[in-house]
FIPARO-803267 format. One record per residue (C-alpha): residue number from 1; residue in one letter; x, y, z. Coordinates in pm, whole numbers. Example, Ala and Ser with C-alpha at 12.3 -4.5 7.8 and 13.67 -1.06 7.14 Angstrom:
2
   seq   type       px       py       pz
     1      A     1230     -450      780
     2      S     1367     -106      714
***
This chain:
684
   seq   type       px       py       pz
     1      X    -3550     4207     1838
     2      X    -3381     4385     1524
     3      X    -3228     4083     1457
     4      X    -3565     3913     1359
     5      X    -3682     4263     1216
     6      X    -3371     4251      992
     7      X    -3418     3872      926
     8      X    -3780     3947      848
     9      X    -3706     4237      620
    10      X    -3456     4054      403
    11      X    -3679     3784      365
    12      X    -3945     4006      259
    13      X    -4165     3871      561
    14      X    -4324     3981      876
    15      X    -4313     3866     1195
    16      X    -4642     3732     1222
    17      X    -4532     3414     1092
    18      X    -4260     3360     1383
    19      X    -4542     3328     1660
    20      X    -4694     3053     1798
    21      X    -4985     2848     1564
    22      X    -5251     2966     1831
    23      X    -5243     3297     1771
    24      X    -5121     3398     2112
    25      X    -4850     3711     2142
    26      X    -4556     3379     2269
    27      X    -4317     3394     2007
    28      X    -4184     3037     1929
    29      X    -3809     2890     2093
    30      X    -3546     3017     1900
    31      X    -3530     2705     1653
    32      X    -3822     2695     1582
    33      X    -3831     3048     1410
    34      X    -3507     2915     1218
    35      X    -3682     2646     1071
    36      X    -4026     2906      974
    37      X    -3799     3168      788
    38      X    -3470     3021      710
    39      X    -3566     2874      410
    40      X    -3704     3210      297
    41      X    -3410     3357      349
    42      X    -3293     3073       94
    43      X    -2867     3223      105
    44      X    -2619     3011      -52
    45      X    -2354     2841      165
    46      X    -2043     3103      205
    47      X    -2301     3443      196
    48      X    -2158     3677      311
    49      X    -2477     3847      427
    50      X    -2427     3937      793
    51      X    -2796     3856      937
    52      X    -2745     3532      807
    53      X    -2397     3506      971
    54      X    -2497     3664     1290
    55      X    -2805     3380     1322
    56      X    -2613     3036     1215
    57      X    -2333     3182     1482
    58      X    -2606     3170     1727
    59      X    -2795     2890     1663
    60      X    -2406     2665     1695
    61      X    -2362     2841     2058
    62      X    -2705     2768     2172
    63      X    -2830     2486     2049
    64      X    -2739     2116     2140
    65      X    -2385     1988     1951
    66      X    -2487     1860     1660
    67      X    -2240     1585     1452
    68      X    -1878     1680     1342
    69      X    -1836     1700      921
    70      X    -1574     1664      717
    71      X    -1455     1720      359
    72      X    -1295     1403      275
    73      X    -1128     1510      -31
    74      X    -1081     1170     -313
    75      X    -1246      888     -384
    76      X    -1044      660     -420
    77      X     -924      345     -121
    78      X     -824      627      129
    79      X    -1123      870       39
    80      X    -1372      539       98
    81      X    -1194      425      402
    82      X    -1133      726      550
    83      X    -1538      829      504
    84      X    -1619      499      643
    85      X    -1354      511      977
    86      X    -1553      853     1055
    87      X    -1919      738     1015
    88      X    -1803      431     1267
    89      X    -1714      712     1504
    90      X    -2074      931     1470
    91      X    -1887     1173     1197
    92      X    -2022     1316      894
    93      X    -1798     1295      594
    94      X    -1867     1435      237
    95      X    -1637     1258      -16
    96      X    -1559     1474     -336
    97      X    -1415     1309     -613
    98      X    -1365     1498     -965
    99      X    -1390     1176    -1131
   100      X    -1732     1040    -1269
   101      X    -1672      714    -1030
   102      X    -1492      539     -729
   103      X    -1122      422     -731
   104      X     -878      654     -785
   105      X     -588      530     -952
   106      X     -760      174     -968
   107      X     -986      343    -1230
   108      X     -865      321    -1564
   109      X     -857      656    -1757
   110      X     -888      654    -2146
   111      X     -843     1002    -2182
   112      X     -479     1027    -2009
   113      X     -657     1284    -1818
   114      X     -596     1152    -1475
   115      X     -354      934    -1306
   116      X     -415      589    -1307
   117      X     -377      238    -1414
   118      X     -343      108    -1763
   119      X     -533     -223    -1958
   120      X     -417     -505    -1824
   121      X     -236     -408    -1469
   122      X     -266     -585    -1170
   123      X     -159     -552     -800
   124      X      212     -594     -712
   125      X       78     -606     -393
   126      X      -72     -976     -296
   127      X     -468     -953     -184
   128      X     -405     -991      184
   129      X     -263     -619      229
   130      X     -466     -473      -59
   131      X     -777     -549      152
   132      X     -920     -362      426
   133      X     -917     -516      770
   134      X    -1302     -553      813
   135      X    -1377     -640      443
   136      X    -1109     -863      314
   137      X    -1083     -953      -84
   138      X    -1280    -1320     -126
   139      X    -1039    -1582     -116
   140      X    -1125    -1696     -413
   141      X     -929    -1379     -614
   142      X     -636    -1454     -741
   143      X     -364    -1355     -501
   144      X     -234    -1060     -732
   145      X     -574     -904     -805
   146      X     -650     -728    -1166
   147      X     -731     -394    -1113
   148      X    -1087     -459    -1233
   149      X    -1124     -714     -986
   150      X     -994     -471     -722
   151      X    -1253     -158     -849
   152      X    -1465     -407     -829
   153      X    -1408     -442     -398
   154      X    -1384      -65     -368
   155      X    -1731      -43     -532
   156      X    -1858     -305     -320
   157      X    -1663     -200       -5
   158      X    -1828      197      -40
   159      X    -2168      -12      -87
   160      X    -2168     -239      214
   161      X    -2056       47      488
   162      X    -2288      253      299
   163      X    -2006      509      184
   164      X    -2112      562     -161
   165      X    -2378      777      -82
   166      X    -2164     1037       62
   167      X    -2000     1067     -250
   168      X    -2014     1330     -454
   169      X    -1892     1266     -805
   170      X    -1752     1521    -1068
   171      X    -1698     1751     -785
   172      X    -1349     1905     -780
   173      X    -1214     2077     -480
   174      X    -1055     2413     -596
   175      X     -986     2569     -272
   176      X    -1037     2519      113
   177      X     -885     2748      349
   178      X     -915     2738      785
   179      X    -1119     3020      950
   180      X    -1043     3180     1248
   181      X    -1291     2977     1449
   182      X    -1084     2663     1344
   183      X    -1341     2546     1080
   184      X    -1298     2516      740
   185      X    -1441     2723      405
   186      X    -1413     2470       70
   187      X    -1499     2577     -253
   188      X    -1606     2302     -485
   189      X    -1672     2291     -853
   190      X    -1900     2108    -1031
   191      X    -2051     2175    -1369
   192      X    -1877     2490    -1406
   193      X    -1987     2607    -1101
   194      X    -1836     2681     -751
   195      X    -2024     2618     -469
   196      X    -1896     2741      -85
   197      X    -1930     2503      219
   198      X    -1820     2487      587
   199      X    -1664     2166      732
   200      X    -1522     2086     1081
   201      X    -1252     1970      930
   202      X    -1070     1853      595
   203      X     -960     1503      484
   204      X     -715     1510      212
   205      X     -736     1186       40
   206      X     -599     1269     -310
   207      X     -272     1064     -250
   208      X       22     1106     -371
   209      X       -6      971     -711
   210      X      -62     1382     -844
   211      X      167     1507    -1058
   212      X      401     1369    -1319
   213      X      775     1393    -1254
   214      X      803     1533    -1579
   215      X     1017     1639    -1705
   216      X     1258     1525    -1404
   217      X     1498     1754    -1342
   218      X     1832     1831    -1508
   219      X     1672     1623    -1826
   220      X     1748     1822    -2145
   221      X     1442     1895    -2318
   222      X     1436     1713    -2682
   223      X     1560     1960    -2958
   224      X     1326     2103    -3213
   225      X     1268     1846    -3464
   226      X     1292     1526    -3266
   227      X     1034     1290    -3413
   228      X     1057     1040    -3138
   229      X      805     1042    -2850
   230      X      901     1180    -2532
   231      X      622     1064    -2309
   232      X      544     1003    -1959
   233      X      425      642    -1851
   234      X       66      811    -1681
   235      X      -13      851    -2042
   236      X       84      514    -2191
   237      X     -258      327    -2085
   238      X     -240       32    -2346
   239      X      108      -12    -2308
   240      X      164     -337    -2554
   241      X       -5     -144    -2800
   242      X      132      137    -2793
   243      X      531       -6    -2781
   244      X      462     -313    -3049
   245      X      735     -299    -3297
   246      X      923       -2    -3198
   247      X     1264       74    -3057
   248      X     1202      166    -2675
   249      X     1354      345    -2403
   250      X     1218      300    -2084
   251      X     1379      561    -1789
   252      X     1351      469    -1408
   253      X     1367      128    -1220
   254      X     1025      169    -1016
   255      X      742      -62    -1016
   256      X      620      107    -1324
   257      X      945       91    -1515
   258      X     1021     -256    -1432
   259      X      662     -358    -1584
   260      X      711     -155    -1853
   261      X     1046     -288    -1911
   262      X      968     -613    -1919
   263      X      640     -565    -2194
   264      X      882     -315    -2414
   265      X     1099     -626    -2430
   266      X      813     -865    -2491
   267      X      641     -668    -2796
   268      X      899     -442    -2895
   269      X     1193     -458    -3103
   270      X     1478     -676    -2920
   271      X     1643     -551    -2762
   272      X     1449     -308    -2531
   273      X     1646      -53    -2320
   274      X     1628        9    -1965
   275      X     1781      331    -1827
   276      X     1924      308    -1482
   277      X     2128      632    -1313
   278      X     2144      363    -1020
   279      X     2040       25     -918
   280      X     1713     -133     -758
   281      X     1664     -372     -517
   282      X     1459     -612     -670
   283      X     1218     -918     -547
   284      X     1005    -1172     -714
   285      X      613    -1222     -640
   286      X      671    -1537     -439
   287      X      944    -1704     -231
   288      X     1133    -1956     -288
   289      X     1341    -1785     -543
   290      X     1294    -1877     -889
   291      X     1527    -2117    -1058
   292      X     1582    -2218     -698
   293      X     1636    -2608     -643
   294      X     1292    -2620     -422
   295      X      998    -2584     -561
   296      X      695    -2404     -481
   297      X      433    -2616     -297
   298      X       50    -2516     -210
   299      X      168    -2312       96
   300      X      457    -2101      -82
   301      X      337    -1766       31
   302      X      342    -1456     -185
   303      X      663    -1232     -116
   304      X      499     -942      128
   305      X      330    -1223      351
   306      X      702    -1255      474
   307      X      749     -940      645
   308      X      664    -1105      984
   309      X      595     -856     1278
   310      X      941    -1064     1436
   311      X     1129     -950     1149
   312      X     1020     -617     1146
   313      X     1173     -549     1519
   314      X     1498     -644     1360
   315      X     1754     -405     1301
   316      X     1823     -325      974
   317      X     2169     -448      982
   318      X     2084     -758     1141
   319      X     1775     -828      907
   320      X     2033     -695      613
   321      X     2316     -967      775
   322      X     2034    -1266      806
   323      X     1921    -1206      441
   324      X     2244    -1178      266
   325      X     2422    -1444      480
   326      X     2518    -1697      227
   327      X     2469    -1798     -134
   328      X     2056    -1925      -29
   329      X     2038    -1621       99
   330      X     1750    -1419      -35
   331      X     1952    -1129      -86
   332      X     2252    -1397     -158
   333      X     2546    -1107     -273
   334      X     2772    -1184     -576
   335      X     3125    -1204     -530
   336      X     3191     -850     -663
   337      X     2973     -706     -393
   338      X     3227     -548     -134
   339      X     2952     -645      132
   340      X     3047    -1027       89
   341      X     3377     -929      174
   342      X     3427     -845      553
   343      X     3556     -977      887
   344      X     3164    -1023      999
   345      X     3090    -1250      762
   346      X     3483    -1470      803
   347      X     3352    -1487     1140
   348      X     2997    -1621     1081
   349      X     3091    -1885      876
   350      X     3393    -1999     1119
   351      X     3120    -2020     1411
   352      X     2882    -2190     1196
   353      X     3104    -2450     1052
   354      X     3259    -2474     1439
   355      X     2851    -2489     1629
   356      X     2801    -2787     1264
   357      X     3080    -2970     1418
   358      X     2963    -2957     1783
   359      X     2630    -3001     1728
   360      X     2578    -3301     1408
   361      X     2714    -3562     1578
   362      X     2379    -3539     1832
   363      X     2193    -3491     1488
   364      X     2336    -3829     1340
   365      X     2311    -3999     1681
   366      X     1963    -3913     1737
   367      X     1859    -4021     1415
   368      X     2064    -4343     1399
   369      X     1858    -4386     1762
   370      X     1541    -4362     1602
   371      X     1569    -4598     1345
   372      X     1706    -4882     1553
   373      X     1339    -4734     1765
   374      X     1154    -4790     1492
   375      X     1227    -5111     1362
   376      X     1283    -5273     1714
   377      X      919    -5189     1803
   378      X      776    -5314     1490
   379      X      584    -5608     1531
   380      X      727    -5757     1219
   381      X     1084    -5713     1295
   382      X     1045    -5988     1550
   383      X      834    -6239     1316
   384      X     1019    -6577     1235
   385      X      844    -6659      919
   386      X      785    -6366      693
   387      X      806    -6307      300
   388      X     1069    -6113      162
   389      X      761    -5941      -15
   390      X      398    -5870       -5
   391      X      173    -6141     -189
   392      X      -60    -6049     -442
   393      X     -404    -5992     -258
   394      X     -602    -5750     -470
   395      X     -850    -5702     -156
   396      X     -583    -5668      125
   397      X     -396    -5416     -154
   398      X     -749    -5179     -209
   399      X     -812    -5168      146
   400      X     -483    -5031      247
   401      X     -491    -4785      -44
   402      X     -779    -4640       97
   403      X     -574    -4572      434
   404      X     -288    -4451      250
   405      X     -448    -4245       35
   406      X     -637    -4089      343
   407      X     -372    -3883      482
   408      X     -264    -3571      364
   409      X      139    -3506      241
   410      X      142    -3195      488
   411      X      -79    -2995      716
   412      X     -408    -2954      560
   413      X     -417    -2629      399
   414      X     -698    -2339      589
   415      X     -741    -2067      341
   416      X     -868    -2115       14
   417      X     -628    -2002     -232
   418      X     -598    -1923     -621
   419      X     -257    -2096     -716
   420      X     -273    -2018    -1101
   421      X      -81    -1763    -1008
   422      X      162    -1907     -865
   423      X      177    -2194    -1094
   424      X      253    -1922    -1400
   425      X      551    -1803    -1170
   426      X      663    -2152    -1137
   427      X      610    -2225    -1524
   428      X      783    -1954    -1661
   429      X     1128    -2024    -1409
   430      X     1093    -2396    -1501
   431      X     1125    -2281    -1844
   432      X     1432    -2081    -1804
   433      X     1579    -2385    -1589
   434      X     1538    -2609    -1907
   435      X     1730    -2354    -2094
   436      X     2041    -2388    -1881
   437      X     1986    -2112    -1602
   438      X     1977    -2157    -1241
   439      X     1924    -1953     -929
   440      X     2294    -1842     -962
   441      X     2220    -1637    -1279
   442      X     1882    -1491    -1190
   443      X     2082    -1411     -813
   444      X     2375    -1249    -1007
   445      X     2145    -1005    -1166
   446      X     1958     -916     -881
   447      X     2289     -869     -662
   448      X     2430     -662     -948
   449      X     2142     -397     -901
   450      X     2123     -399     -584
   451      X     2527     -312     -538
   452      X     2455      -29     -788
   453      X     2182      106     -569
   454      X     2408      226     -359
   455      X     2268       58      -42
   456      X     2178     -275      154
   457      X     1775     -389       71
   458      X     1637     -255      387
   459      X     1714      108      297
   460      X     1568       43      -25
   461      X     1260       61     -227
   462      X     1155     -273     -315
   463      X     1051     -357     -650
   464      X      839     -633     -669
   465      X      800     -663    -1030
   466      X     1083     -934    -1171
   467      X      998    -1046    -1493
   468      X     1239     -811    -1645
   469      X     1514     -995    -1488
   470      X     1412    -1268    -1748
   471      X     1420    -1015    -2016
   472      X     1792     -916    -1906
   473      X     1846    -1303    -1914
   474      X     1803    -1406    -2233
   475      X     1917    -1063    -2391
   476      X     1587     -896    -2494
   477      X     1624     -666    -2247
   478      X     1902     -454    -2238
   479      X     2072     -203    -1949
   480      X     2127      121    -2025
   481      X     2321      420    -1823
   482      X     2086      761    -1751
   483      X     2047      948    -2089
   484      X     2258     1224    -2088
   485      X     2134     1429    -2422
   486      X     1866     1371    -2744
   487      X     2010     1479    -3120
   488      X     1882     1441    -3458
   489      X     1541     1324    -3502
   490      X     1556      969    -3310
   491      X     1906      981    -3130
   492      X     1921      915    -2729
   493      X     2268     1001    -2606
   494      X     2394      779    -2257
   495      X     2579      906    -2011
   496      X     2850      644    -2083
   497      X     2866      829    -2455
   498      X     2676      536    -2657
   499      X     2426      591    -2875
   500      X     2057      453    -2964
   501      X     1805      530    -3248
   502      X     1474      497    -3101
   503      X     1103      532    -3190
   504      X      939      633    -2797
   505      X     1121      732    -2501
   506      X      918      645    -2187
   507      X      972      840    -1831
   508      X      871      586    -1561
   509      X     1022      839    -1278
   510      X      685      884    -1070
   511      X      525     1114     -942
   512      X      498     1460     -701
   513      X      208     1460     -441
   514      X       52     1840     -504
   515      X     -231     2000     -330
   516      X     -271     2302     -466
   517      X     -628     2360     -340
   518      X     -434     2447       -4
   519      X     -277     2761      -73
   520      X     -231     2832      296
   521      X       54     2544      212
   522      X      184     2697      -76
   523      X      413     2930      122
   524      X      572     2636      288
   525      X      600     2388       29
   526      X      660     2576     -342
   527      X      365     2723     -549
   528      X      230     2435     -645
   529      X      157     2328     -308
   530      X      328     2024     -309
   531      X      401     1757        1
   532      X      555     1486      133
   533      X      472     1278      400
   534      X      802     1363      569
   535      X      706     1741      624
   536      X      363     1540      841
   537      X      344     1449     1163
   538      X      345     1044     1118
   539      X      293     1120      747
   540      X      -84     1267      871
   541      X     -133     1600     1068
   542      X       41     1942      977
   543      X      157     2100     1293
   544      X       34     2454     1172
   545      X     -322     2255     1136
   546      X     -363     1996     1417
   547      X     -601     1765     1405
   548      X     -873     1983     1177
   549      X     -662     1896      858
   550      X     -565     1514      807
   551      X     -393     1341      501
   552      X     -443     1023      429
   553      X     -280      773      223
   554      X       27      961      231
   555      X      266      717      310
   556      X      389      402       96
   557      X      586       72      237
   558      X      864      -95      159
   559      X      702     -419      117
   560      X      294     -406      228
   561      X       41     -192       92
   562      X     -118      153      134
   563      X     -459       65      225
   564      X     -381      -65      526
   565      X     -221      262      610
   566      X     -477      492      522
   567      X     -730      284      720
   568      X     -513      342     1068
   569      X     -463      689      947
   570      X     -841      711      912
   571      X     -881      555     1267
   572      X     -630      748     1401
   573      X     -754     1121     1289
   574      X    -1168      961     1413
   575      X    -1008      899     1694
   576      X     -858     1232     1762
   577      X    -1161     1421     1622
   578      X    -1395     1257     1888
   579      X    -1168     1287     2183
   580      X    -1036      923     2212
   581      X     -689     1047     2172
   582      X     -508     1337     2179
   583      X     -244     1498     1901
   584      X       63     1624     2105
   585      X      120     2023     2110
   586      X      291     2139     1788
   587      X      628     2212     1895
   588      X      588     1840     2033
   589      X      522     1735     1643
   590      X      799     1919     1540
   591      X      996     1766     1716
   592      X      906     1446     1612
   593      X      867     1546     1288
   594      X     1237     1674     1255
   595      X     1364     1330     1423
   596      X     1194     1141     1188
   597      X     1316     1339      897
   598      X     1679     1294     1047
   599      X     1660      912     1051
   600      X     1483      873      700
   601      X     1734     1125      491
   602      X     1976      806      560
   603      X     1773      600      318
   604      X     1880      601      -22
   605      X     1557      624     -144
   606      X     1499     1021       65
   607      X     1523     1198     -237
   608      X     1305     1031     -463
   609      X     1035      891     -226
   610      X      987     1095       85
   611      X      683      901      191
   612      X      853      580      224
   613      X      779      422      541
   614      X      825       68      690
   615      X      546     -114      759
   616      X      552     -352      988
   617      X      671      -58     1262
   618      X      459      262     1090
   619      X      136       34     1167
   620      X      248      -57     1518
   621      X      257      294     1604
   622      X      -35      433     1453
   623      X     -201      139     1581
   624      X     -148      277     1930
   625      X     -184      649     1897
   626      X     -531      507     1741
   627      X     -561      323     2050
   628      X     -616        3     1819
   629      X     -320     -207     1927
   630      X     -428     -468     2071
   631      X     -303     -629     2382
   632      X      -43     -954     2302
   633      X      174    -1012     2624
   634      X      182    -1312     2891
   635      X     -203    -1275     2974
   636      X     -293    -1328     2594
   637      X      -30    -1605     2538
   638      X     -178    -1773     2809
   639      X     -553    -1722     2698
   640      X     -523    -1767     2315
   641      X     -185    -1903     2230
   642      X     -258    -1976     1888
   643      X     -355    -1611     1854
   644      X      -16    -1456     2012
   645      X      164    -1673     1816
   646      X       46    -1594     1492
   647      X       79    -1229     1586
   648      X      380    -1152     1630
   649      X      574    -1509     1420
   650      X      304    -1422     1139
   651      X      277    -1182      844
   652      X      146     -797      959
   653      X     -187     -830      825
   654      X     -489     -530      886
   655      X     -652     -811     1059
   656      X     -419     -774     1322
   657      X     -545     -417     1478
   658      X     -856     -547     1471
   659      X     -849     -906     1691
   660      X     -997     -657     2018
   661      X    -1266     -540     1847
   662      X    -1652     -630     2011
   663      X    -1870     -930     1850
   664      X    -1852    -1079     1468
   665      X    -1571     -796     1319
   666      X    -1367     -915     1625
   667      X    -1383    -1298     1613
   668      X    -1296    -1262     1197
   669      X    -1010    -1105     1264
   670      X     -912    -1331     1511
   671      X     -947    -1621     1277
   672      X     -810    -1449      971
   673      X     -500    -1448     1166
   674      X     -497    -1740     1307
   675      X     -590    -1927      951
   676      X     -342    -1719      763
   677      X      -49    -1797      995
   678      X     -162    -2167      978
   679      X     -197    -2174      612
   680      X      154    -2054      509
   681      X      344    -2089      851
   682      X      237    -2360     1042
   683      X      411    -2728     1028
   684      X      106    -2850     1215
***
């Protein structure tokens, strides 16, 4: 009762209006009177006026459960996926972006404002990972998409799972903090105003694309008077603009850096210079190898399709052995490489040569066999009377054309596929191959960096931008050491002592994921709040959080993509938040947080990318904690061979946690991966 004389009184009402419409004394259910003076009341989210307080606290405890929300915080592919994961599972999500539109570092930013892409950019990831696993990119795309063509999905991904209207656009999240009840306050502002609101739990989506690595440490800072520009590559968004006719610099061997590499040698003055402290491992868009002696054919797959789910259950040192075996090897090693030179590999190539000798003879036997097959059987061997050659019969001639011409040179081809792609890569090493080069060259070059890395391929980054190797080639690209010190106006300094008068200096050397509207983190991780997937459990949950506070997108592959990630991320924390799995206790995450740690500060990469992960294995096992993984042993090989087959001898495609799923999503997995195996795999 002085509850509702308290609520009445700050509302300025009186009680009359909380009893029933017929006048008699029966006050109406509890509710009901919410819904009669609540709105009178009419407090902003986060009052802190204690009637108010006292009455939502009772209305949660009494009433029926109502739907779970969460702050998904970014709009971009993990934002949209992660919104749309939760609304499959009953949850309500409210995306915030601070941006006036979808896509995150898809959307191009004129204003240098903002992280993302620059004019002209596409994917270095092919369209089959970039997609999401229930709404893949048309097949008529080109294989690398444009990043206009992928804003373009995103927009029309948020549209058909009906995502975009949880969006809430130029709305930056400045603060969110847990309360004691486990729930969480975030303070949002929007038009220069901060608004308060209560969530379930928090989503953070931002990525790690955040802040520049700029300057990167123990970089002097340019002296006073230094007339060259000293810029990061976030703010060079019209890049062959920008660098035409000047003397460049670019710094770091990334993705970034070996694109921007390869246009400051195209449109700048020759030659451009590359700054390396170490070397990259390094791999084209498609396989074959360029310059190689075979050519690409309508089922050459692009580069990341390779990363079969058998080859990622290799070890690294056999998948390291396997790939730098011999001189066709894709990761063939020069002869300087102290790799090439061991007992391992004397040993391989005496049991190879050795298992040749044993085993051609059955080879040359069996094929001799066949041919005397062949020709026996032939009706024609026997004739007595037969020309030496076929007479001219114009009619006998057209009708056998038409059989000829009937059947196909190889398997018939399943997906439909944009080649000009692929045809550009092809053009551009034919090129090269009529100016003398061969494999040999473009495979010393990529050996070279890769020794200078420090480390095999599989405890590498991969860079999967090579046209710079071209560059490097034919001398408009140059390699430069790390720059050691600027003088004079224009002067960049090397750390092997030479010297280079330059117009723009370009930092390529990433970026530091930050999320400083969690000062709760800030303590832990520096004052700007900054984290790595590393300090995560499975690059998702803090242990200090559990499963109210999620990140996702906070991981990046070797070779793959991040969407695919952040969607079994996104199914993984729906999961947990409606009971279908379970998070294990936090010293249990430690734990497993502090092995994982252990076993990636081995990679070469662990200082500069600490949310590297591989793949093929990181989606295997959020796959299961999701409970997604879907069920390929004897009883599936028996039921759906072609299915088990391309599972695990096929690429790792999203498709692939999705082939249990219920009704149509279900059965297009199931082809997708059966079609996609077939279409680059299959000799049949």
């Amino acid at each position: 009762g002085r509850l509702w004389k308290a609520a009445a009184a700050a509302a300025g009402c009186s009680l009359t209006s909380l009893h029933a419409s017929d006048g008699s004394s029966d006050r109406l259910p509890f509710r009901r009177q919410l819904q009669v003076w609540s709105p009178l009341l009419a407090l902003r989210p986060g009052s802190s006026n204690p009637v108010r307080a006292e009455i939502i606290a009772h209305n949660q405890s009494s009433g029926p459960s109502k739907k779970k929300r969460v702050c998904c915080i970014g709009a971009g592919a993990a934002g949209l996926v992660c919104a749309k994961e939760l609304l499959d599972q009953g949850i309500e999500p409210t995306v915030f972006e601070s941006r006036e539109g979808i896509g995150g570092v898809w959307r191009l930013d004129g204003s240098g404002g903002h992280v993302g892409v620059r004019v002209g950019q596409k994917a270095t990831s092919s369209k089959y990972y970039l997609g999401f696993s229930d709404f893949p990119i048309p097949d008529t795309a080109a294989e690398f998409v444009s990043h206009e063509t992928y804003l373009k999905y995103l927009q029309d991904y948020a549209e058909h799972f009906s995502v975009a209207d949880r969006i809430r656009f130029n709305h930056k999240v400045v603060d969110a903090k847990q309360l004691p009840d486990g729930t969480w306050e975030v303070v949002v502002l929007s038009g220069g105003r901060k608004q308060t609101l209560q969530f379930d739990a928090v989503a953070v989506c931002s990525g790690l694309h955040s802040t520049p690595d700029f300057p990167p440490k123990g970089v002097p800072e340019p002296p006073k008077g230094f007339r060259a520009e000293v810029i990061h590559s976030k703010d060079l968004k019209d890049a062959a603009k920008v660098l035409k006719g000047k003397r460049i610099v670019i710094v770091g061997g990334g993705e970034t850096g070996a694109e921007m590499a390869h246009i400051a040698a195209e449109v700048g003055v020759e030659p451009a210079l590359f700054s390396l402290r170490r070397g990259i491992t390094v791999i084209g868009s498609y396989l074959p190898l360029p310059l190689a002696d075979r050519m690409p054919n309508a089922r050459t797959p692009p580069v990341d399709l390779n990363e079969r789910r058998i080859v990622t259950l290799m070890p690294h040192a056999l998948k390291n052995f396997i790939f730098t075996r011999d001189r066709e090897a894709v990761f063939a090693l020069r002869d300087q490489n102290p790799g090439k030179h061991s007992l391992a590999r004397i040993v391989d190539r005496t049991f190879l040569a050795l298992f040749s000798m044993v085993i051609s003879p059955f080879f040359i036997l069996g094929s001799v066999a066949q041919d005397w097959y062949k020709e026996l059987t032939h009706p024609l061997f026997w004739s007595t009377s037969k020309p030496i050659f076929q007479q001219p019969n114009g009619p006998a001639m057209s009708q056998e054309m038409q059989v000829a011409t009937r059947w196909p040179p190889m398997p018939p081809v399943r997906l439909t596929r944009d080649t000009e792609q692929l045809m550009e890569y092809t053009r551009r090493a034919m090129w090269f191959r009529m100016q003398g080069y061969t494999v040999f060259h473009y495979q010393q070059i990529r050996s070279l960096l890769e020794e200078y890395s420090g480390a095999r391929h599989t405890e590498n980054f991969l860079t999967k931008s090579d046209d710079f190797v071209y560059n490097l080639m034919d001398h408009s690209l140059e390699v430069r050491p790390g720059i050691k010190a600027y003088e004079g106006t224009n002067t960049v300094v090397f750390d092997d002592g030479s010297k280079s008068e330059v117009d723009i200096v370009v930092w390529c050397t990433g970026y530091r994921p930050a999320v400083p509207f969690l000062p709760s983190l800030e303590d832990q991780h520096g004052s700007s709040g900054s984290l790595n997937g590393t300090q995560l459990f499975k690059n998702v949950f803090h242990p200090d959080f559990g499963s109210n506070l999620a990140f996702v997108g906070f991981a990046r592959p070797q070779l793959g993509a991040m969407p695919p990630l952040a969607e079994l991320q996104a199914r993984w924390l729906a999961a947990v938040l409606v009971g279908k799995a379970q998070l294990p206790t936090k010293t249990a995450m430690q734990a497993e947080i502090d092995a994982d740690e252990s076993r990636y500060n081995n990679k070469v990469f662990a200082d500069r990318m600490r949310s590297t992960v591989d793949f093929g294995k990181y989606t295997a096992d959020i796959a299961r904690r999701a409970g997604c993984y879907p069920e390929m042993g004897l009883t599936r090989m028996m039921s759906d061979f072609p299915l088990w087959l391309a599972f695990w001898f096929g690429p790792v495609l999203p498709q692939s946690y999705r082939v249990d799923d219920d009704g149509k999503r279900g059965e297009d997995a199931r082809w997708r991966v059966k079609e996609t195996y077939k279409t680059f795999f299959s000799t049949s």
